[in-house]
C-alpha positions in Angstrom: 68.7 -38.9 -5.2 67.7 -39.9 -1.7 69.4 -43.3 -0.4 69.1 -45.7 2.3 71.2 -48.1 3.8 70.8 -51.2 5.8 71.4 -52.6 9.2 69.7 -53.7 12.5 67.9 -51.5 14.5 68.9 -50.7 17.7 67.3 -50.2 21.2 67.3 -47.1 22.0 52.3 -20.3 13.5 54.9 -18.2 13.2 59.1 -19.1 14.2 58.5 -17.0 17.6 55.3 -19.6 18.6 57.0 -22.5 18.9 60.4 -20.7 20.2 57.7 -19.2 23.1 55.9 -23.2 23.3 59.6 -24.4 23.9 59.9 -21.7 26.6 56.9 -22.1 28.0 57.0 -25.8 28.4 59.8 -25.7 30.0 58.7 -23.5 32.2 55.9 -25.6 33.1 57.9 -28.7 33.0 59.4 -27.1 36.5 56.4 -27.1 37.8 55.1 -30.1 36.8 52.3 -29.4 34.5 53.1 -30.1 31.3 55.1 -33.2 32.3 51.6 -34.4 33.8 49.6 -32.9 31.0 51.7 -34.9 27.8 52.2 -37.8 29.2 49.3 -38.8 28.0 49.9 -38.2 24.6 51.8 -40.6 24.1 50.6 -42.8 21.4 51.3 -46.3 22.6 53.6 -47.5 25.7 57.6 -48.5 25.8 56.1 -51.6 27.1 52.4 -51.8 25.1 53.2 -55.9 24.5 54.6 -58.3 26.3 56.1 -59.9 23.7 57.7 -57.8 20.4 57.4 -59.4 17.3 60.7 -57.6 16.5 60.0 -59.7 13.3 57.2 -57.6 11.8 58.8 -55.7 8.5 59.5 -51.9 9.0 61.3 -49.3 7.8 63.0 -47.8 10.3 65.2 -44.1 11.0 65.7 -45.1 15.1 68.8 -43.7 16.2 68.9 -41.1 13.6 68.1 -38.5 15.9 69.4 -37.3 19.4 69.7 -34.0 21.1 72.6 -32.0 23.0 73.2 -30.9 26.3 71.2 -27.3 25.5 68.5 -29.3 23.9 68.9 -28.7 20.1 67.4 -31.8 17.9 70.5 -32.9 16.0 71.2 -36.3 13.3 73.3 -38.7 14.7 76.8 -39.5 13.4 76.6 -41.0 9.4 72.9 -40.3 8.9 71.4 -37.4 6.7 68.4 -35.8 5.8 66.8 -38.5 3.5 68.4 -42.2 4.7 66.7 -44.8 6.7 67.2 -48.3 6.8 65.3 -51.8 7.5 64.1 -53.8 9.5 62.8 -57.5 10.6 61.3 -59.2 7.9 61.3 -58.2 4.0 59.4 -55.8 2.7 57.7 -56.6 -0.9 59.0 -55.0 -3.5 61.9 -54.4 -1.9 63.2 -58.0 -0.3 60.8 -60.2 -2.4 58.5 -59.7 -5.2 55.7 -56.6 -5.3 52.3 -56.7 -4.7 49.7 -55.1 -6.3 49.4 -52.8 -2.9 51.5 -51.6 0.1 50.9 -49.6 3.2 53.3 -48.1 5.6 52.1 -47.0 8.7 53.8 -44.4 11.1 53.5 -44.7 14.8 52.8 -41.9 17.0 54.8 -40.8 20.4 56.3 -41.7 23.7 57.0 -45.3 21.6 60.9 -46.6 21.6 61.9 -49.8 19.6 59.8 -52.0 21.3 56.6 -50.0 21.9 56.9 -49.0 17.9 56.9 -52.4 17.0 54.3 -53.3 19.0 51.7 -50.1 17.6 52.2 -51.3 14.1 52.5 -54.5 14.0 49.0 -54.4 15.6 47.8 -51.9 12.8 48.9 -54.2 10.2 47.1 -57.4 12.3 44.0 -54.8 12.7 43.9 -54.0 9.1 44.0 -57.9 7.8 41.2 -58.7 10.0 39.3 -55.8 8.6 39.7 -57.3 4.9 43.1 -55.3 3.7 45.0 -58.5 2.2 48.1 -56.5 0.9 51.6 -55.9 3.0 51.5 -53.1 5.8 54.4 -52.7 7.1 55.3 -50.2 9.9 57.8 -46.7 9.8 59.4 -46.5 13.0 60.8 -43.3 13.9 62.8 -41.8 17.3 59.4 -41.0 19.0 60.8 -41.3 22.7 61.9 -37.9 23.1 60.1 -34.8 25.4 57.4 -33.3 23.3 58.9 -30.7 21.5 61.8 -32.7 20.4 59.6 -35.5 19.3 57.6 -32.8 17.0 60.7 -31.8 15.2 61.9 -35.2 14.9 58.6 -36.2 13.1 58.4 -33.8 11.1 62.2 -34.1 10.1 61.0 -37.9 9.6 58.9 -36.7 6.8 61.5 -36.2 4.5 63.4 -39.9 5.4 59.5 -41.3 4.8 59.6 -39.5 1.2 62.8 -41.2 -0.3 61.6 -45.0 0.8 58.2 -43.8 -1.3 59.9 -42.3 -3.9 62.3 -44.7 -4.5 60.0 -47.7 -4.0 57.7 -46.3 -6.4 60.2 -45.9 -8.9 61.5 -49.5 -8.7 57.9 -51.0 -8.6 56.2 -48.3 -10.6 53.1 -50.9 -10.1 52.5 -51.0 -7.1 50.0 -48.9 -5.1 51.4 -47.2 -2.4 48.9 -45.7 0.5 50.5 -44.1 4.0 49.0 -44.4 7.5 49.5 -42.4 10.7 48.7 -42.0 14.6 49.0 -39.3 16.4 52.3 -37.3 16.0 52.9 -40.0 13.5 50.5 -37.6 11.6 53.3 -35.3 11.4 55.7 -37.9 9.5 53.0 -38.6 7.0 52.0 -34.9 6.3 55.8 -33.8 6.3 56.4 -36.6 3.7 53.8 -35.0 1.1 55.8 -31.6 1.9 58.8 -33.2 0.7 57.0 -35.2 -2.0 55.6 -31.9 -3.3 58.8 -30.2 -3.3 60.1 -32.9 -5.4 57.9 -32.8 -7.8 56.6 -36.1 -7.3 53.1 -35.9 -7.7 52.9 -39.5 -8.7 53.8 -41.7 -5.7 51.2 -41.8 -3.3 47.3 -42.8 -3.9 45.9 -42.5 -0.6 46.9 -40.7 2.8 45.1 -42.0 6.6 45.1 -39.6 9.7 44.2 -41.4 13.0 43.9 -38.7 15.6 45.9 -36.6 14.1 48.8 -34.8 16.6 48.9 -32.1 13.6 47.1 -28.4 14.4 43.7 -28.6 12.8 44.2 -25.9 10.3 48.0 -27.1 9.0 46.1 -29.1 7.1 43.6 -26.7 5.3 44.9 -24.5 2.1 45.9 -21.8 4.3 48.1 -23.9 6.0 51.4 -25.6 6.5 50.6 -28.9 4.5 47.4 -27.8 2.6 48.7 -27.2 -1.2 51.2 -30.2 -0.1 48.0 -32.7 0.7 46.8 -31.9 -3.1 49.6 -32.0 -5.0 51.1 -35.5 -3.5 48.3 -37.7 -2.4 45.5 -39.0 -4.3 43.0 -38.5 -1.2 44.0 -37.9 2.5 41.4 -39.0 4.9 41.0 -37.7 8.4 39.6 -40.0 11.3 38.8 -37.5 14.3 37.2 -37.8 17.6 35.1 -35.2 19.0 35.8 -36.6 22.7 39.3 -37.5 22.7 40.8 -36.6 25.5 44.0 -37.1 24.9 44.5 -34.4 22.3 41.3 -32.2 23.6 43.6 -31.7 27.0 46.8 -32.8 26.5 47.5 -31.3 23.1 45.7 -28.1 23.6 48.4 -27.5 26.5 51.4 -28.3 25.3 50.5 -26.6 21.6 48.2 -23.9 22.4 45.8 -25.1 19.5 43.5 -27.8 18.4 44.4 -31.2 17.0 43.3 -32.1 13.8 42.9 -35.4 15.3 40.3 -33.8 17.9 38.3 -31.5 15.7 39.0 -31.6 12.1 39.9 -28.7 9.5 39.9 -25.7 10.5 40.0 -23.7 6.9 39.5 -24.7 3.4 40.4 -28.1 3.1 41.8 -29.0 0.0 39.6 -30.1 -2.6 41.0 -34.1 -2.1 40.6 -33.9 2.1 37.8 -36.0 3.7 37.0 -35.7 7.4 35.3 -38.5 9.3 34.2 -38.2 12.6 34.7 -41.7 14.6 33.1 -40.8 18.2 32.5 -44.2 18.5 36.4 -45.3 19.1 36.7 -45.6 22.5 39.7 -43.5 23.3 42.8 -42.0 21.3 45.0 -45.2 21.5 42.3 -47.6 19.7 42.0 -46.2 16.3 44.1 -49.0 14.9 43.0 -51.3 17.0 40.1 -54.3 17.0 37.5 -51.9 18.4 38.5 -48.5 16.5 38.0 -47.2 13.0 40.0 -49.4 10.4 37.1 -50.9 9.6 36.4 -47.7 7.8 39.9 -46.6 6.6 39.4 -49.8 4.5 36.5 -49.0 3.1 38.1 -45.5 1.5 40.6 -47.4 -0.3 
């Protein structure tokens, strides 16, 4: 059974495509190009507030990951596959008694401890004003890595992001558990259902939230990575794209050769409990959770 521990945290389409996207980027990290084009993929800045509210309740895997002198994503000393720890204030259900809801939202890229904090602590702000008045508390995850790295990391994330929701929902069997994501924190949240599914725990989560997604458009469809994953573990999964995001239309496409869910939709069949909404009217890819973005309609599928 998958097991956590805690502590403080600290401050810190085929095998051959991403082996010749590894390649490639660093080949065009030499010349500057794809350090210009994923910079800004980044889903929120080391220094997005001026003030943490290193406070805010999370679950938390920072400092789980690292990687060695020839570039090789590793886990750090005493961690494994499926631990993760705590953070700030108490989570219900976990700290202090349940309520009848919980969300956990995953933050996207380019975020260390303080920039994490401050991307969900603002979801979870965002989504009270918007009428959500149960707990959302953030994942935070080692997101300020180079690209590649950071893809890996998320998606070995996915797994650590499965145990907290199996293992909450089995001490607070109750509770309604829903999952939301930004950007490469897409890749956390769909990894999760992989891991979910392979469990055989169909039963944990009721609703899953993509906000421009970091996640190739057609991993998500039934012919795809995380297709037969999305129906077996969720109850709905709900994709919030933007037609105009520039972010993902530019920087994405170049450093992944593809199209981001996040910037298009599904590309395939999308499995039969998949909803796409298209949110043009967000103003750019780092507002979806914010006062002017889309939660306002993330809400309204619960």
């Amino acid at each position: 059974m998958p097991h956590h521990t805690t502590e403080s945290e600290s401050t810190s389409t085929t095998p051959s495509r991403r082996t010749v996207l590894r390649g490639t980027g660093a080949l065009l990290v030499g010349t500057g190009t794809i350090a210009a084009a994923s910079a800004p993929v980044s889903a929120g800045k080391k220094d997005s507030c001026d003030d943490p509210p290193l406070s805010y309740p999370r679950v938390t895997t920072r400092g789980h990951f690292d990687t060695t002198w020839y570039g090789s994503v590793v886990l750090t000393d005493g961690n494994t596959a499926t631990n993760f720890e705590y953070a700030g204030d108490g989570i219900p259900g976990v700290h202090t008694d349940p309520e009848d809801e919980l969300l956990i939202h995953a933050h996207g890229w380019n975020n260390d401890l303080e920039g994490g904090v401050c991307s969900v602590s603002e979801a979870g702000e965002t989504f009270a004003a918007e009428g959500y008045d149960f707990p959302v508390v953030g994942y935070s995850w080692d997101a300020d890595f180079g690209w590649y790295n950071a893809t890996e990391i998320a998606e070995r994330n996915g797994a650590k992001l499965a145990a907290f929701l199996s293992g909450y929902a089995d001490a607070n069997p109750d509770v309604t558990l829903r999952v939301c994501s930004h950007s490469l924190g897409a890749r956390v949240a769909l990894s999760a259902l992989q891991s979910l599914d392979a469990w055989g725990r169909s039963d944990v989560v009721e609703s899953t939230v993509l906000l421009g997604g970091a996640a190739d458009e057609d991993a998500v469809s039934m012919e795809g990575q995380y297709g037969s994953n999305i129906e077996a573990a969720t109850g709905r999964l709900d994709n919030f794209w933007m037609e105009d995001d520039d972010v993902l239309d530019w920087a994405y496409s170049t450093a992944e050769w593809g199209t981001a869910v996040g910037a298009a939709g599904v590309d395939g069949t999308p499995p039969v409990n998949y909803t796409d909404h298209n949110v043009d009217y967000v103003p750019d890819h780092f507002s979806h959770y914010k006062e002017d973005g889309c939660l306002h309609e993330v809400v309204d599928t619960f």
